[in-house]
C-alpha positions, 0 to 999 in steps of 0.5 A: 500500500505505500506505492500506488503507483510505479515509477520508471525513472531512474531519478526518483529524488527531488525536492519541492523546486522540481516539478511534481511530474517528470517526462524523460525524453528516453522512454517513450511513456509517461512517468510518475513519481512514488507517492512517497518520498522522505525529501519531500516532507520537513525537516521538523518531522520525523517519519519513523514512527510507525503509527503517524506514517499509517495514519497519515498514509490511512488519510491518504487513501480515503482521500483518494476513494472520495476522488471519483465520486467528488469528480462529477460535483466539483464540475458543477460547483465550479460552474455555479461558483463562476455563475455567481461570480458573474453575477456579484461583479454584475450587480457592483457595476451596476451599484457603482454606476447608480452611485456615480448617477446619484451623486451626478444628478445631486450635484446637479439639483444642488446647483440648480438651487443655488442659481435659482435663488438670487441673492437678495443683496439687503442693504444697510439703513441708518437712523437714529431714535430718541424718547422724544423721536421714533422710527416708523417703517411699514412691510408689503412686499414680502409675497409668500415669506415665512419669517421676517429676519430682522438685524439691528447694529447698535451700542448695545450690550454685549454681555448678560451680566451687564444687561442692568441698565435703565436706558433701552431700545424697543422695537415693536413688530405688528401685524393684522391677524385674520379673521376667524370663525369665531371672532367678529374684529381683526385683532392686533398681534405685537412682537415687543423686542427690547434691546439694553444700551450700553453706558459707554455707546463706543462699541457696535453690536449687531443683534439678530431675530426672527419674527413671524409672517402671520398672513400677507397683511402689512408689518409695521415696525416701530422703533423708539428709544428710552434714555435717561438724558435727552439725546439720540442713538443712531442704529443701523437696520437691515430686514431680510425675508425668508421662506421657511420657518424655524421647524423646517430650517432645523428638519433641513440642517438635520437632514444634510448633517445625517447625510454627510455622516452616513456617507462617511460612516458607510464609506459611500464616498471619501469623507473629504468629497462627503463633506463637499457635498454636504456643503454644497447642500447646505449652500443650496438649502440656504438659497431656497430658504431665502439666505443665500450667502455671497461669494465673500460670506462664503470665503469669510465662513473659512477659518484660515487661522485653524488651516494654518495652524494644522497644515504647519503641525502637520509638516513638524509632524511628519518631518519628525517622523523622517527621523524615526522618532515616534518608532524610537519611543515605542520601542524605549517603552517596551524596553522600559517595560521588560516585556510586561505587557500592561507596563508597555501600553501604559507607556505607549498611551502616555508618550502619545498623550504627552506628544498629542498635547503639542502635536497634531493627535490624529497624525501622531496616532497615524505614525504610532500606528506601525511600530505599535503592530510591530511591538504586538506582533512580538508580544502576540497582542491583538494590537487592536485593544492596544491602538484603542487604548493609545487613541482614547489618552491621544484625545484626552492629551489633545485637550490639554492645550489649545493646539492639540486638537482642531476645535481647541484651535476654533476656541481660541482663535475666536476673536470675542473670546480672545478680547475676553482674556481667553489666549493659549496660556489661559487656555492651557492653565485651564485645561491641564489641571482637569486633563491630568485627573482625566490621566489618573482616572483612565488608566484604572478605567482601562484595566476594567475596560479590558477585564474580560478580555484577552489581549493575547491573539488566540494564535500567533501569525505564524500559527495563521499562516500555517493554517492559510497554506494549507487551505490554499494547498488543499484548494488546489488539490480540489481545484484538480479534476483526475482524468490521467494517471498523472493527474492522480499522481499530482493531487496524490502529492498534493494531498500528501504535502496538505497532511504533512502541513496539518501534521506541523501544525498540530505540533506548534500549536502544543508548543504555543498552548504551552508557552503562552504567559504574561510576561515576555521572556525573551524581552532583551533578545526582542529588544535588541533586534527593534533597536536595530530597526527603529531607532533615530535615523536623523540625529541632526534633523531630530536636533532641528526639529525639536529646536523649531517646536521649542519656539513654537511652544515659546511663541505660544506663550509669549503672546499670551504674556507678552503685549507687544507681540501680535501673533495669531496661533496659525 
């Protein structure tokens, strides 16, 4: 039973570079090899026990018995596996050219919107109002609007602390309601806005309201002034109408902001085209609620403060990673940890807590990233908890200064809140303290996150790998229809090598089963080869870069504390 088939060449040793099958141009008929051959197998097996050699050869045979009567089905199964695949690629041409039709045709509805709608272009009007003096101004042409929009530019209060003031601005909004079933007189609807004047009238406030449109009868607007002195304020006024009211505006705003949101959470499209397109609804919806914003409102809306600051972090960042900087700290905190796992993660969250807190987090998690699967590829980590854990304290890092984290940076570049005393250095002093509670009390959160949960993969790469080979050796051996004795022989062999596979897998997977642990032991060995890969490859550019964020960081300070410099963060 160990040869089932006879071999007439004379060169019967070969090793896995030569072919399975070779034809002698001496003989005239075709040659096969014996079935077995010890050069074939590994070098880790042993083949003179007895009992695995009938095993294996037992496996063999009643692998080959199924071969004639699986023949006539794997035809078939290979014939509806093709249909099937036709028919998936078929259905993705067709999604593909549906969603390249959609966002066509909604790109195209979006911009006829925007050209429909004209800006109404509202100009500015000036008066100036007294107790003795006021302003009178009647609406009629406001057609089928919703809600009329109205803007008033002022010496008016600006906090609600300072609101305390006997000296005011009153502007009354009335309107005829219509005559219902049950009442027999028009009654009179007023809107009464009161606006606090400031004491020192040296600051321009402009305020916003919406009032609304009850019917297509005519506003009347008044406004009058109530001042402790005689004397005037001058005011600025514009009106605006829009076309939907406060329910409808809000069901709009929704509706774009899921849109984008399921775009990117699905990956229909890229986030950043998901974006323009959501922008470009939001532009549309504007100009068919009545608000459509000019060309210089639009370019106002940018905040290049932010862009400039990220894009220049952005650039320190990833010339500091031309050095090899972020690999040479992961790999300091596995040597500092000593092989210890939960030692080396807690290291890895507060380097990238501490970096994210004066860089850019989201690029310093994206050059974290590569050198964390390495170090867990050594451990034999799933190095997604691991990456879970670095991201949760690169947020919480990113917090504690005013240039980690992009809405930090909207925070303090806000102009108002800048005159406010708000600046990096009040900013940060405010922060930091509550980041470094939110540190303390994360990491016990951490350990209880992953409680129940095994860090360790169930097996290793290597152990994966093995098991991938043999699926697609044993594929192939499927894949191969016996028609000749050759073809016998071919999958005879491959059917043997797949066997010879299973059987070094079952072997590592003891010796893996017992030599999992908590601790590495062979940490310095491991170290020694990651300190050869990753270590600082630029000393001199390291030496450059840290000297241009020291100065960064100073000119943060500095003008916060320093009056005379006018420096804004970008």
């Amino acid at each position: 039973f160990s040869k089932l088939f006879s071999s007439r060449s004379k060169n019967t040793g070969f090793t896995e570079k030569t072919p399975l099958l070779k034809v002698s141009s001496e003989e005239n008929g075709l040659q096969s090899m014996a079935l077995h051959n010890p050069d074939f197998t590994t070098d880790d097996d042993s083949w003179d026990n007895s009992s695995a050699e009938f095993e294996q050869r037992f496996q063999l045979g009643s692998e080959m018995t199924s071969l004639s009567r699986s023949a006539s089905s794997e035809k078939y199964e290979i014939l509806d596996n093709l249909h099937v695949k036709f028919n998936l690629s078929k259905m993705r041409c067709c999604l593909k050219f549906l969603k390249v039709s959609g966002l066509f045709v909604f790109v195209v509805v979006c911009s006829i919107l925007f050209c429909t709608y004209p800006d109404q272009g509202v100009s500015w009007q000036m008066l100036a109002v007294s107790p003795l003096e006021s302003f009178s101004m009647n609406l009629t042409d406001f057609r089928d609007a919703a809600l009329l929009k109205l803007d008033i530019g002022g010496p008016f209060v600006a906090d609600v602390v300072d609101q305390q003031t006997d000296e005011y601005v009153v502007v009354q909004i009335s309107q005829t309601e219509d005559v219902g079933s049950r009442r027999r007189h028009q009654q009179q609807v007023v809107y009464n806005w009161t606006l606090p004047l400031s004491s020192r009238r040296n600051q321009q406030i402009i305020t916003t309201r919406t009032f609304q449109i009850l019917n297509r009868g005519t506003i009347f607007i008044n406004i009058q002034a109530f001042l402790q002195e005689p004397g005037s304020v001058p005011l600025s006024m514009k009106h605006q109408y829009l076309h939907a009211n406060i329910e409808a505006q809000v069901t709009i705003a929704s509706i774009v902001l899921v849109g984008v949101y399921v775009l990117i959470i699905l990956e229909i499209v890229h986030r950043t085209l998901a974006a323009m397109l959501g922008s470009l609804a939001a532009l549309a919806a504007l100009a068919a609620v009545g608000e459509r914003p000019s060309m210089v409102k639009v370019v106002e809306w940018i905040d290049y403060e932010t862009l400039a600051l990220l894009f220049g972090m952005m650039v320190l960042v990833a010339i500091f990673s031309e050095t090899g900087f972020f690999d040479y700290c992961a790999v300091k905190a596995y040597r500092f940890s000593r092989g210890k796992v939960w030692g080396m993660i807690t290291l890895l969250c507060l380097i990238a807590a501490i970096l994210s807190a004066f860089l850019d987090n989201v690029t310093t998690m994206l050059l974290f990233t590569p050198v964390t699967i390495r170090l867990c590829e050594v451990l034999n980590l799933d190095p997604r908890h691991v990456l879970i854990a670095e991201v949760i304290f690169t947020n919480i890092g990113g917090a504690a200064t005013a240039v980690g984290d992009p809405p930090n940076v909207i925070i303090v570049s806000k102009q108002e809140l800048r005159k406010k005393g708000l600046d990096f250095a009040a900013f940060t002093g405010h922060m930091f303290v509550g980041i470094c509670l939110v540190v303390l009390v994360s990491f016990p959160f951490l350990r209880l996150l992953y409680w129940n949960k095994k860090l360790y993969n169930k097996e290793p790469s290597e152990i994966v790998e093995l098991k991938h080979e043999i699926y697609v050796w044993r594929l192939t051996a499927q894949r191969i229809n016996p028609a000749s004795r050759e073809e016998t022989a071919v999958k005879c062999l491959l059917m043997q090598k797949v066997l010879t596979l299973e059987m070094l897998l079952r072997k590592k997977l003891r010796t893996f089963h017992r030599q999992i642990s908590q601790e590495d032991k062979n940490w310095e060995t491991n170290i020694q080869e990651l300190q050869k890969k990753h270590r600082i490859t630029d000393k001199i550019l390291l030496i450059k870069c840290l000297t241009v964020l020291g100065c960064v960081i100073l000119m943060f300070f500095l003008n916060s504390f320093v009056p005379g410099i006018y420096l804004d963060l970008g």
